[in-house]
Biotite code that builds the C-alpha atoms (Angstrom):
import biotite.structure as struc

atoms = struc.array([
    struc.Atom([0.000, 0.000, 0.000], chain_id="A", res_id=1, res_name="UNK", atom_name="CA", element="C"),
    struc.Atom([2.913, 2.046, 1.132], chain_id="A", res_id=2, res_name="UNK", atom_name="CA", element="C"),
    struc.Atom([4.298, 1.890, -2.313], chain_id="A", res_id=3, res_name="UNK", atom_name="CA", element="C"),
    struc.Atom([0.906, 2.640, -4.314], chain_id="A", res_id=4, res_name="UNK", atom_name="CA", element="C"),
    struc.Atom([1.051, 5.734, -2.244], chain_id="A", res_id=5, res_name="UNK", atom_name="CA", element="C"),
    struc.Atom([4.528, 7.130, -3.450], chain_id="A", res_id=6, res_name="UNK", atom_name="CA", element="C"),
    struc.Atom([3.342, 5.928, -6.684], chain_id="A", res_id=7, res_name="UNK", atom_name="CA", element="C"),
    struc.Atom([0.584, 8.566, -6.499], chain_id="A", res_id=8, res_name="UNK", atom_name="CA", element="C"),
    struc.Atom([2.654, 10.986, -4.893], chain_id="A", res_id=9, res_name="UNK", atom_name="CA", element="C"),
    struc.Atom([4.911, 10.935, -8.006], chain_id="A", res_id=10, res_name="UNK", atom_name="CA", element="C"),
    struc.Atom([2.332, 10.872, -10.495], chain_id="A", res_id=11, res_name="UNK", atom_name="CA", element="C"),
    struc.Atom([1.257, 13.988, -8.938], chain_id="A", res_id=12, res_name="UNK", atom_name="CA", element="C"),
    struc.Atom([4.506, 15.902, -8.655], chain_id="A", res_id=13, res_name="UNK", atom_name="CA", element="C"),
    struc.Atom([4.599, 15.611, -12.517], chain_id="A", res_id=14, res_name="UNK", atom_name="CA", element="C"),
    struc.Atom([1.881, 17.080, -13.074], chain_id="A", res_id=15, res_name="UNK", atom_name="CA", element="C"),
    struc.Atom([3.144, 20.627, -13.537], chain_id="A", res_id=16, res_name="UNK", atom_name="CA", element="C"),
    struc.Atom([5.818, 19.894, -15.912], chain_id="A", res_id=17, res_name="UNK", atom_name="CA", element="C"),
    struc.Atom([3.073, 18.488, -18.188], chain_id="A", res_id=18, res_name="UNK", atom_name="CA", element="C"),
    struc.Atom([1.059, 21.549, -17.613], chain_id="A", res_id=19, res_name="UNK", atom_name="CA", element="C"),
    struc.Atom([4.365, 23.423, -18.534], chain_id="A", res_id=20, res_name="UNK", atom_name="CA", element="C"),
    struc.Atom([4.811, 21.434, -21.371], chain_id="A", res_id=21, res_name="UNK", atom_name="CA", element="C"),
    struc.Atom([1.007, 22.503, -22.828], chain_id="A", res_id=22, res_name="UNK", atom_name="CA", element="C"),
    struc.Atom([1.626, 25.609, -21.760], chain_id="A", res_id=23, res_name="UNK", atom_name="CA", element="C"),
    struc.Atom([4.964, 25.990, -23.976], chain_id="A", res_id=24, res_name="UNK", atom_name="CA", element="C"),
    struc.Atom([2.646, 25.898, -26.939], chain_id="A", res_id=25, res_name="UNK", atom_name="CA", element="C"),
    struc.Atom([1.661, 29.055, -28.846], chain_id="A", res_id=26, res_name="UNK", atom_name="CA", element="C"),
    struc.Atom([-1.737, 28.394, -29.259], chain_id="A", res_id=27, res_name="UNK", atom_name="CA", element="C"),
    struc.Atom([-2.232, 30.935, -31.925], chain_id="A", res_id=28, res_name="UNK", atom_name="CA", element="C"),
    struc.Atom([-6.420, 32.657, -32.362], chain_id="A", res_id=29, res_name="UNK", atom_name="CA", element="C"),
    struc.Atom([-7.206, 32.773, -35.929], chain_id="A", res_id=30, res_name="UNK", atom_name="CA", element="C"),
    struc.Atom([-7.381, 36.121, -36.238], chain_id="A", res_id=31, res_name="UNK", atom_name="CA", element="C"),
    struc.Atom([-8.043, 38.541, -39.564], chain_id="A", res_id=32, res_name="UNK", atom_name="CA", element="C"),
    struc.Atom([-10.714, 37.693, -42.410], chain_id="A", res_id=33, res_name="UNK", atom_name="CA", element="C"),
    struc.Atom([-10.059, 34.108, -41.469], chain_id="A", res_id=34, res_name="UNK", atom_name="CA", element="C"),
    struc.Atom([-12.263, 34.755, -38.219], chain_id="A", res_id=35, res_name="UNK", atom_name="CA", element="C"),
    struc.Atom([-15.171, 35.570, -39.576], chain_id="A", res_id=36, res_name="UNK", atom_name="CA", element="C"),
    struc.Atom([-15.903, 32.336, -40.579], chain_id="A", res_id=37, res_name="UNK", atom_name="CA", element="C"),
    struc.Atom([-15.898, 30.864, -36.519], chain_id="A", res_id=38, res_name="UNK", atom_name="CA", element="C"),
    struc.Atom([-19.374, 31.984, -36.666], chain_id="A", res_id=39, res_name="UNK", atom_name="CA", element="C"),
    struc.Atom([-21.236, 30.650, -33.255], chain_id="A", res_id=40, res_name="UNK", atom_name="CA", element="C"),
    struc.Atom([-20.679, 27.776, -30.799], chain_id="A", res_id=41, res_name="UNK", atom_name="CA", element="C"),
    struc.Atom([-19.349, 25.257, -32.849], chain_id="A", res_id=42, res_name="UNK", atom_name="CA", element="C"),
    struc.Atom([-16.276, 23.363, -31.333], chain_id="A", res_id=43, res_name="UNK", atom_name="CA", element="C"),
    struc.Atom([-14.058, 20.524, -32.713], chain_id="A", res_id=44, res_name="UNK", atom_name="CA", element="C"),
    struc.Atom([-12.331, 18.407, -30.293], chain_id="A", res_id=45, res_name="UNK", atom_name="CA", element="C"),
    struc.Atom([-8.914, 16.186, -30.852], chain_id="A", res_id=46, res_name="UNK", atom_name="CA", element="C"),
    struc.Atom([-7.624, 14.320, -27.950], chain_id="A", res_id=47, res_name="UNK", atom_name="CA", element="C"),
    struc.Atom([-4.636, 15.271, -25.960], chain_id="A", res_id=48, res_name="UNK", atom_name="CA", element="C"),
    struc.Atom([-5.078, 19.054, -27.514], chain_id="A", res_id=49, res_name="UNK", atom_name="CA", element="C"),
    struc.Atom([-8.796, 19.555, -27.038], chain_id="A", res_id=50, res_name="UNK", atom_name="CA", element="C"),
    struc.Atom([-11.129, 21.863, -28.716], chain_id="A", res_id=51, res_name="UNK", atom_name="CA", element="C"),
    struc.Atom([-9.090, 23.729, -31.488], chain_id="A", res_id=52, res_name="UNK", atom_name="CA", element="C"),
    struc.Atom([-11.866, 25.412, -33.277], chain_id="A", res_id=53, res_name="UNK", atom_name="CA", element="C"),
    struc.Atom([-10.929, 29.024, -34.569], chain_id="A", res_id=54, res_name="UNK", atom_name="CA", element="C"),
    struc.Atom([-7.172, 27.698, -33.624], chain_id="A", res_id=55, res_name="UNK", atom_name="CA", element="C"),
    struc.Atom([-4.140, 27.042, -35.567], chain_id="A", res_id=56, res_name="UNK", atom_name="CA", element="C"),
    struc.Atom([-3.031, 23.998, -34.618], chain_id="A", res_id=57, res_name="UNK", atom_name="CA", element="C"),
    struc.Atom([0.776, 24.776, -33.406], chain_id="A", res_id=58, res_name="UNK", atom_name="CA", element="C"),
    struc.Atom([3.820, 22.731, -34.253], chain_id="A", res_id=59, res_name="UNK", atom_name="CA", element="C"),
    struc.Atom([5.235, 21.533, -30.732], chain_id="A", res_id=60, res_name="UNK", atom_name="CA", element="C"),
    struc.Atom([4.570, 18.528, -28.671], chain_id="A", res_id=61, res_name="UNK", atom_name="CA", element="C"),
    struc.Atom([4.603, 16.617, -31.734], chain_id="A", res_id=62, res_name="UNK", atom_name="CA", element="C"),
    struc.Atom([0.404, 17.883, -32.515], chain_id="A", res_id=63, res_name="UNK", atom_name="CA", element="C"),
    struc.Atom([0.923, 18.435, -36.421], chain_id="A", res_id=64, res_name="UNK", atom_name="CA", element="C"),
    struc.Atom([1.897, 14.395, -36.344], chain_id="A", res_id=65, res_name="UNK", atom_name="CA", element="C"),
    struc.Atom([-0.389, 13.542, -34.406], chain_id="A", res_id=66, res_name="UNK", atom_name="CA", element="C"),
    struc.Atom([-3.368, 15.190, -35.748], chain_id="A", res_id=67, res_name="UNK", atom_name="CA", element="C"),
    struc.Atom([-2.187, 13.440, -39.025], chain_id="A", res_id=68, res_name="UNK", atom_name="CA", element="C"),
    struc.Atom([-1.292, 9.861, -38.097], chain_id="A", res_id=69, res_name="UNK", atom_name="CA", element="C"),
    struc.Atom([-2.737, 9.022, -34.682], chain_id="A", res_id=70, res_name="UNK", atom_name="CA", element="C"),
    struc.Atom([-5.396, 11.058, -33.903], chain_id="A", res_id=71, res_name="UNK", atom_name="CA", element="C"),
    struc.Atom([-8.811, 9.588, -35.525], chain_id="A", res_id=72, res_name="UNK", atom_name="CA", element="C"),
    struc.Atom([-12.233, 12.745, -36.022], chain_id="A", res_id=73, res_name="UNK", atom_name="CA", element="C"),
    struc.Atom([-12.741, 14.920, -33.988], chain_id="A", res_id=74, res_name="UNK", atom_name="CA", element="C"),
    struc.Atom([-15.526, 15.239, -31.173], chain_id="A", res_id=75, res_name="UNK", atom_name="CA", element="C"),
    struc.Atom([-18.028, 17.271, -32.963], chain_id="A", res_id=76, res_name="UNK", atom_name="CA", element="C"),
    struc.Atom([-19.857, 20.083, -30.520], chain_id="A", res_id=77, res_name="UNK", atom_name="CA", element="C"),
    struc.Atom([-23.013, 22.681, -30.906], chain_id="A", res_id=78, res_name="UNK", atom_name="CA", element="C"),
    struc.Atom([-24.676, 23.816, -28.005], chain_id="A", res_id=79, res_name="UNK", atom_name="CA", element="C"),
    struc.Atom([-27.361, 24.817, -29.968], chain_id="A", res_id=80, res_name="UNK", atom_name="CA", element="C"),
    struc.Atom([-28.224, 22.203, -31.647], chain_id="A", res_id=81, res_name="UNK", atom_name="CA", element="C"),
    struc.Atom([-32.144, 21.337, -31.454], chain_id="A", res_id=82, res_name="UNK", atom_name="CA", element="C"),
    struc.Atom([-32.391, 17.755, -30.348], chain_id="A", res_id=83, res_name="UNK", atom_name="CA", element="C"),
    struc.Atom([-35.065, 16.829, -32.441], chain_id="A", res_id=84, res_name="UNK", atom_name="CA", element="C"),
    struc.Atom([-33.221, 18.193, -35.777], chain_id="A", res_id=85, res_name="UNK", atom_name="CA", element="C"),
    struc.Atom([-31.141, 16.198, -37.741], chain_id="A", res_id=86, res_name="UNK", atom_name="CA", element="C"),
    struc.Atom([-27.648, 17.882, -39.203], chain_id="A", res_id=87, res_name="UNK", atom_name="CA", element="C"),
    struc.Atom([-24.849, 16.786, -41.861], chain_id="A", res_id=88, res_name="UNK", atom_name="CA", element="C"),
    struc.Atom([-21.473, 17.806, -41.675], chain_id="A", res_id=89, res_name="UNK", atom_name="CA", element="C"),
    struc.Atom([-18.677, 18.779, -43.745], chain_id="A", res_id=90, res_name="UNK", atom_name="CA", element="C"),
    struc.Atom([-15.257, 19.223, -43.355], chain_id="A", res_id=91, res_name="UNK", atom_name="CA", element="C"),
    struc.Atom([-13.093, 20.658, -46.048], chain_id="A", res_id=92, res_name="UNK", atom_name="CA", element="C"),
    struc.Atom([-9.841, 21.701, -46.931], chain_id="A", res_id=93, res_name="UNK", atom_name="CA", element="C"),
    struc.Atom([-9.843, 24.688, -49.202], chain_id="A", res_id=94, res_name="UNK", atom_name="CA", element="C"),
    struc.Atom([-6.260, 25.519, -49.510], chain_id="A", res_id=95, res_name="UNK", atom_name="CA", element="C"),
    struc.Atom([-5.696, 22.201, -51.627], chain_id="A", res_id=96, res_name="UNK", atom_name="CA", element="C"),
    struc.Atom([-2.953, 21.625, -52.577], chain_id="A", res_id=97, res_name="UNK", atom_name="CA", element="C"),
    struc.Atom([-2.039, 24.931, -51.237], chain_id="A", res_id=98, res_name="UNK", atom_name="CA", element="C"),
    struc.Atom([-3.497, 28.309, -50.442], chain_id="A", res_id=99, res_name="UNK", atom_name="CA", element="C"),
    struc.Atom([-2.122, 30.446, -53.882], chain_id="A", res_id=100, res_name="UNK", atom_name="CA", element="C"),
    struc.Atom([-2.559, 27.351, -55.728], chain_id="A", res_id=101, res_name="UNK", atom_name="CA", element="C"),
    struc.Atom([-5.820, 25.804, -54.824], chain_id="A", res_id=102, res_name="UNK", atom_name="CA", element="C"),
    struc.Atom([-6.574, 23.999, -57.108], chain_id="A", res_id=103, res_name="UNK", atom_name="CA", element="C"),
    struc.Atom([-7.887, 21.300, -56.054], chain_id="A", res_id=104, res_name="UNK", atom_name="CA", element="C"),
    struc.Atom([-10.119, 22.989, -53.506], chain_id="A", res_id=105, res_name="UNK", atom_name="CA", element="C"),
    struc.Atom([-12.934, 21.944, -51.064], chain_id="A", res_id=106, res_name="UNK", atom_name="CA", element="C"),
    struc.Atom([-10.902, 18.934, -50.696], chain_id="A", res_id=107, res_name="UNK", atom_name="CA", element="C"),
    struc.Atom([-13.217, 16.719, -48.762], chain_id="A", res_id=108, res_name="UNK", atom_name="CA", element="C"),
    struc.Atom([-11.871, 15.536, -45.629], chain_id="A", res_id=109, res_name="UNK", atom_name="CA", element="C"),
    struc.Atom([-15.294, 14.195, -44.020], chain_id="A", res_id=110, res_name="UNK", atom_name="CA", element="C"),
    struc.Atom([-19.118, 14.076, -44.723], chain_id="A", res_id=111, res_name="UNK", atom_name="CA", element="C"),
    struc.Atom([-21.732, 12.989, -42.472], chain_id="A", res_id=112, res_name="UNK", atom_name="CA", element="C"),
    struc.Atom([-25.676, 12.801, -42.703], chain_id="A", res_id=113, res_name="UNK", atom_name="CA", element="C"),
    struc.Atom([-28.095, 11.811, -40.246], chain_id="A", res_id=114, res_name="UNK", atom_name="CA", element="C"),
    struc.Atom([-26.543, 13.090, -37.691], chain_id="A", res_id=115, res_name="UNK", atom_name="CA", element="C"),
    struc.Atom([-29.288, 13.853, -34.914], chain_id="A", res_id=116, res_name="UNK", atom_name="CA", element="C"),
    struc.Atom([-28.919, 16.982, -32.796], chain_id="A", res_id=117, res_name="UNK", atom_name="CA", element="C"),
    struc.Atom([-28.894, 15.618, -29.740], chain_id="A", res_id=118, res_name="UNK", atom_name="CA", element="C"),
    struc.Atom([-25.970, 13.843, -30.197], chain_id="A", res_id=119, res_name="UNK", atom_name="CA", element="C"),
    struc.Atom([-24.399, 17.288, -31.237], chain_id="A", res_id=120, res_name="UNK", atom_name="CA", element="C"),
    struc.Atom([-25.608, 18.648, -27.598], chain_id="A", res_id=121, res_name="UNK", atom_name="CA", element="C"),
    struc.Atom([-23.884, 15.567, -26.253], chain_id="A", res_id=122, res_name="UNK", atom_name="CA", element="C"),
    struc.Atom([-20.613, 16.346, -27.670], chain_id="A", res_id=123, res_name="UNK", atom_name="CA", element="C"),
    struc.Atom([-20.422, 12.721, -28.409], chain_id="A", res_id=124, res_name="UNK", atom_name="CA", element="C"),
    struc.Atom([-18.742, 11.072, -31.571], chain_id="A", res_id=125, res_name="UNK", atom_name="CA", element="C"),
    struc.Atom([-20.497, 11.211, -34.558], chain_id="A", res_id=126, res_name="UNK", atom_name="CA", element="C"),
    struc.Atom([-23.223, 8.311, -35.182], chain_id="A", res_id=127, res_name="UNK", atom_name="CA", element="C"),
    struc.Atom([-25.030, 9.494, -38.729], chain_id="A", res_id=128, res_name="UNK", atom_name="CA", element="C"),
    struc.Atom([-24.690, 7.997, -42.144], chain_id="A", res_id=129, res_name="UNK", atom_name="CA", element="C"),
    struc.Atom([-21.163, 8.308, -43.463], chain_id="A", res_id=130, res_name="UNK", atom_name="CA", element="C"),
    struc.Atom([-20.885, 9.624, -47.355], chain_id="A", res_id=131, res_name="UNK", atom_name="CA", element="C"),
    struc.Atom([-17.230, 10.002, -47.009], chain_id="A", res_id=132, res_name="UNK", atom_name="CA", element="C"),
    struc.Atom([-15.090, 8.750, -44.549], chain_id="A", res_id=133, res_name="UNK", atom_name="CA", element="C"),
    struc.Atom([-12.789, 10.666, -41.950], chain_id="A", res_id=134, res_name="UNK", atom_name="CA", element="C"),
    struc.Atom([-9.380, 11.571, -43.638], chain_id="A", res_id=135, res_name="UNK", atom_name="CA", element="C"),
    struc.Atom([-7.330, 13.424, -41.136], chain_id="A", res_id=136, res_name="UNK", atom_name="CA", element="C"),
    struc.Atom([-5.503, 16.840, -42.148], chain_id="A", res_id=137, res_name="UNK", atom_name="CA", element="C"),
    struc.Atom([-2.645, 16.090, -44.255], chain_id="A", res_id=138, res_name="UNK", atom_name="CA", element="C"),
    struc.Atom([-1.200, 19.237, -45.272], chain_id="A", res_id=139, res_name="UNK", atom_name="CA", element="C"),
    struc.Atom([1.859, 18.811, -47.939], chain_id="A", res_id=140, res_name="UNK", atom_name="CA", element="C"),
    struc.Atom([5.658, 20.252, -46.832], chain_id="A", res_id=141, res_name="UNK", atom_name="CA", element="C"),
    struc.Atom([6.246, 23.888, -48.155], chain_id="A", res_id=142, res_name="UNK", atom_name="CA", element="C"),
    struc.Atom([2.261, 24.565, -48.657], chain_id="A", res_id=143, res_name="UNK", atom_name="CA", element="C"),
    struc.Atom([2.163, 26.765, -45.531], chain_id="A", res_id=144, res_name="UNK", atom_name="CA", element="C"),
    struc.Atom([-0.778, 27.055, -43.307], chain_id="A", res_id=145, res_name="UNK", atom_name="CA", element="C"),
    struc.Atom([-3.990, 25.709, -44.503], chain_id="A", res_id=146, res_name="UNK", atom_name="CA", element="C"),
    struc.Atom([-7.766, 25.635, -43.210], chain_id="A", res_id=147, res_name="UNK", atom_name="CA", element="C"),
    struc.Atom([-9.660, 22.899, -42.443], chain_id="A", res_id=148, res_name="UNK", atom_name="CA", element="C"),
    struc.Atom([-13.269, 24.337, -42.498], chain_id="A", res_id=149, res_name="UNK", atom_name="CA", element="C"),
    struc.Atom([-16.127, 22.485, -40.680], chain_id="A", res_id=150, res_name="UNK", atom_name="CA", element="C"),
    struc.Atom([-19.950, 23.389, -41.970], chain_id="A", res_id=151, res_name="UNK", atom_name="CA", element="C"),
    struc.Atom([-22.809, 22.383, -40.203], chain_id="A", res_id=152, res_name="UNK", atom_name="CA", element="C"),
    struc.Atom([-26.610, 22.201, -42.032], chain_id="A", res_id=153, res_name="UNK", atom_name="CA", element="C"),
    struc.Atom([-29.642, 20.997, -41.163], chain_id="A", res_id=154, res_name="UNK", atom_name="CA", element="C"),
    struc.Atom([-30.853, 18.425, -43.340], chain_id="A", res_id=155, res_name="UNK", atom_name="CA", element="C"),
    struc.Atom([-34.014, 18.867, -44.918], chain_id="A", res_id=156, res_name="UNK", atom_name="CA", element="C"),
    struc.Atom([-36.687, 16.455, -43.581], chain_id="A", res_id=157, res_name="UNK", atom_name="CA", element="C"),
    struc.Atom([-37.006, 13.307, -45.730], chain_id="A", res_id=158, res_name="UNK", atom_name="CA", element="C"),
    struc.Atom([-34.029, 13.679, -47.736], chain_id="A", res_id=159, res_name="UNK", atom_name="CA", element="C"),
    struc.Atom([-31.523, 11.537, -47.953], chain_id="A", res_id=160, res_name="UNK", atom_name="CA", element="C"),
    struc.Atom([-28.136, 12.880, -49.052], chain_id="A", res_id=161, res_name="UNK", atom_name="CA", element="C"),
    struc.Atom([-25.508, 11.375, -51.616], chain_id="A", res_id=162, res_name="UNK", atom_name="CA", element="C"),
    struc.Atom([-22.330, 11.679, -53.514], chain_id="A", res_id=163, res_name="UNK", atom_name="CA", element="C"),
    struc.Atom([-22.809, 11.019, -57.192], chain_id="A", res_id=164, res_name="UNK", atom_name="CA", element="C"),
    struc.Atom([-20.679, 8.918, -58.738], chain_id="A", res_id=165, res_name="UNK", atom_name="CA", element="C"),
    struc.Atom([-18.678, 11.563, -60.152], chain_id="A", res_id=166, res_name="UNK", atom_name="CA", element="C"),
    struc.Atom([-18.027, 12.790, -57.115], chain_id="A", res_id=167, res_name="UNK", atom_name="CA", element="C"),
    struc.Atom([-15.840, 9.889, -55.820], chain_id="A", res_id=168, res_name="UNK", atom_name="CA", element="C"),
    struc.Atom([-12.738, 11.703, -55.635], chain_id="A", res_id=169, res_name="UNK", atom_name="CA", element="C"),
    struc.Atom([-11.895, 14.170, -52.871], chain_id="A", res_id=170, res_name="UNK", atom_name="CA", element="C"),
    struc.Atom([-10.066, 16.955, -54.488], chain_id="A", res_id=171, res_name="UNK", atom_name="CA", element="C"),
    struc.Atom([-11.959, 19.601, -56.351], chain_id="A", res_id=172, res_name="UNK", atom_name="CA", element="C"),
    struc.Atom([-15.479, 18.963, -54.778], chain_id="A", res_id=173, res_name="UNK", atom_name="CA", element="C"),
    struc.Atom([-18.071, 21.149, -55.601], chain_id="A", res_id=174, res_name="UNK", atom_name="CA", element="C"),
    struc.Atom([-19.360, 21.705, -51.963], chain_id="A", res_id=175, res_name="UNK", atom_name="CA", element="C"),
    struc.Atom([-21.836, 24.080, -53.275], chain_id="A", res_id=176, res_name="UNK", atom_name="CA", element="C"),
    struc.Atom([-23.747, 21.656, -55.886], chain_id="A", res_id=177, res_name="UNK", atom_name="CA", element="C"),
    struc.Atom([-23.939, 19.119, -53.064], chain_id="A", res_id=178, res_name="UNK", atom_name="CA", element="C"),
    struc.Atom([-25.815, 21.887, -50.648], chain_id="A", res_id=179, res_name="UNK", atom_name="CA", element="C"),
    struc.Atom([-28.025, 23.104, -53.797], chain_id="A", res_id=180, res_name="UNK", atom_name="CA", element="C"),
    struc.Atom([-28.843, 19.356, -54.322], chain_id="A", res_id=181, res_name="UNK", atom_name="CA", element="C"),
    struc.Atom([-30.073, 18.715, -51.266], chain_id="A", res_id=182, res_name="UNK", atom_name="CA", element="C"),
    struc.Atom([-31.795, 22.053, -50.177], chain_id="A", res_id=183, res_name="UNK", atom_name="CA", element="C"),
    struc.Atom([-29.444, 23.109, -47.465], chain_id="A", res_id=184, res_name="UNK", atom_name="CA", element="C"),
    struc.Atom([-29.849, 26.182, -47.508], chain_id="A", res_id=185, res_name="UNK", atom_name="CA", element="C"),
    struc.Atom([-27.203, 28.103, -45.631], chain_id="A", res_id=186, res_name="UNK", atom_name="CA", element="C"),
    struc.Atom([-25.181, 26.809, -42.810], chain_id="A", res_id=187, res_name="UNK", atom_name="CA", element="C"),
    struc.Atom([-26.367, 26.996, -39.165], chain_id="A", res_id=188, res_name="UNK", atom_name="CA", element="C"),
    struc.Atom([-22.818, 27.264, -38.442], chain_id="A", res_id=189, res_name="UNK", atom_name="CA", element="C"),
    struc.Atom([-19.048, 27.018, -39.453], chain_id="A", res_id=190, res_name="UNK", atom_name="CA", element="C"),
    struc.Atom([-15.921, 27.279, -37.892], chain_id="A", res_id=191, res_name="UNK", atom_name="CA", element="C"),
    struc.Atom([-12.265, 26.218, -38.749], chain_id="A", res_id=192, res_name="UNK", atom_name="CA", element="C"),
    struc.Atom([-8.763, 25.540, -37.731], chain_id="A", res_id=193, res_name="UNK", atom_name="CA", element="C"),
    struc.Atom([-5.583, 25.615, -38.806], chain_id="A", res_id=194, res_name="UNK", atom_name="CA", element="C"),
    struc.Atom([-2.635, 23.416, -39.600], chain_id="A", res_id=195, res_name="UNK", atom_name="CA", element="C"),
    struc.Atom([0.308, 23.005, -41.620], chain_id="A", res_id=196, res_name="UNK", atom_name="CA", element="C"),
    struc.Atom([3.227, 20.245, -42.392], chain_id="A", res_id=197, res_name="UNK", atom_name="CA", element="C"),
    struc.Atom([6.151, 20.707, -39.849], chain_id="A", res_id=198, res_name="UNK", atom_name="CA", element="C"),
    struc.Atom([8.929, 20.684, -42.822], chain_id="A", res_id=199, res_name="UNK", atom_name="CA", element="C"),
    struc.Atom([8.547, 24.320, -43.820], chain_id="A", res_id=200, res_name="UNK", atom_name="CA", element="C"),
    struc.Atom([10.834, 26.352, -45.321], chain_id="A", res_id=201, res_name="UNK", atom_name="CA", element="C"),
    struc.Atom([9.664, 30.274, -45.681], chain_id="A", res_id=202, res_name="UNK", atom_name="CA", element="C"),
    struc.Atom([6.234, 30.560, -44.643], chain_id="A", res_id=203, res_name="UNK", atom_name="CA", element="C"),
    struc.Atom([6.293, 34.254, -45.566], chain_id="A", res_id=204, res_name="UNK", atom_name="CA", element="C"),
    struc.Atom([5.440, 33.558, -49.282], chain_id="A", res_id=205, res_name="UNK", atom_name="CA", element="C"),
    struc.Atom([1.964, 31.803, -48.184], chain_id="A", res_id=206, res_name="UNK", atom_name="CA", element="C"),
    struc.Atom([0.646, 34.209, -45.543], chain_id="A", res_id=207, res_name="UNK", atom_name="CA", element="C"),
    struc.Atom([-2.306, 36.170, -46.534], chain_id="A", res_id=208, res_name="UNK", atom_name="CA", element="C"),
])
């Protein structure tokens, strides 16, 4: 017992050199034109780095890695979702392959239908009907910062959205034919984050 004790002890004494660790991270606002689009109480949760919506997701601690080889979606937040609603989701990368150069924009990282609102209260992991499966943020070396943009609709009753088969690949999706398809109307919400590769080598030429 004696020895569980100093076990705990320990555990705790470490404590604040993890919290200095976190807290050695520039966890950076998105700030500019790119804020306007964190428009209400949407928030996007990764483990080990937590909710990172309207964030750019920084480079220590190994995060950019993580969020790109470990790390599976995101816990998927609205607090004002109405419970008896039901929402799809998209999340997008429009700086494909990079930000001057996007030319292969609205590269579709995730889509999601069905998804009822109370599970959106919840904060719990996303249980709808999957049109296109989770690919996690995979930004390409010397493409400098680039958004991942979450949209959130509410799905008009009785429909039942799809991709077309010309819209099997990711790159270049036409986000905006989908939501005309479908009538979704405008979103009841967006928000984004950031990221970029690690192996950078002037980031000056992509800033905005």
């Amino acid at each position: 017992m004696l020895k569980v004790w100093r076990l705990c002890l320990w555990l705790l004494s470490l404590a604040p050199l993890f919290s200095a660790r976190r807290d050695s991270c520039n966890f950076q606002k998105i700030t500019g034109d790119d804020s306007r689009f964190c428009s209400g109480d949407l928030h996007v949760l990764y483990p080990e780095i937590g909710d990172v919506s309207c964030l750019h997701i920084p480079l220590c601690l190994n995060y950019s890695q993580s969020l790109t080889k470990d790390w599976g979606p995101p816990v998927i937040r609205f607090s004002k979702a109405q419970p008896d609603k039901v929402y799809i989701l998209m999340m997008v990368d429009p700086d494909a392959p990079s930000r001057i150069d996007p030319r292969y924009m609205y590269w579709r990282h995730w889509l999601v239908a069905d998804i009822q609102g109370q599970d959106l209260l919840n904060g719990k992991s996303l249980r709808g009907r999957i049109l296109s499966g989770y690919s996690a943020p995979s930004p390409p070396a010397n493409t400098g910062s680039h958004r991942y943009q979450i949209w959130l609709y509410m799905q008009h009753p009785g429909s039942s959205p799809s991709l077309l088969p010309t819209e099997k690949s990711l790159g270049n999706w036409d986000r905006d034919a989908f939501a005309l398809r479908f009538r979704l109307g405008d979103p009841v919400v967006t928000t984004q984050f950031m990221a970029q590769n690690p192996r950078q080598k002037d980031l000056s030429d992509f800033k905005k």
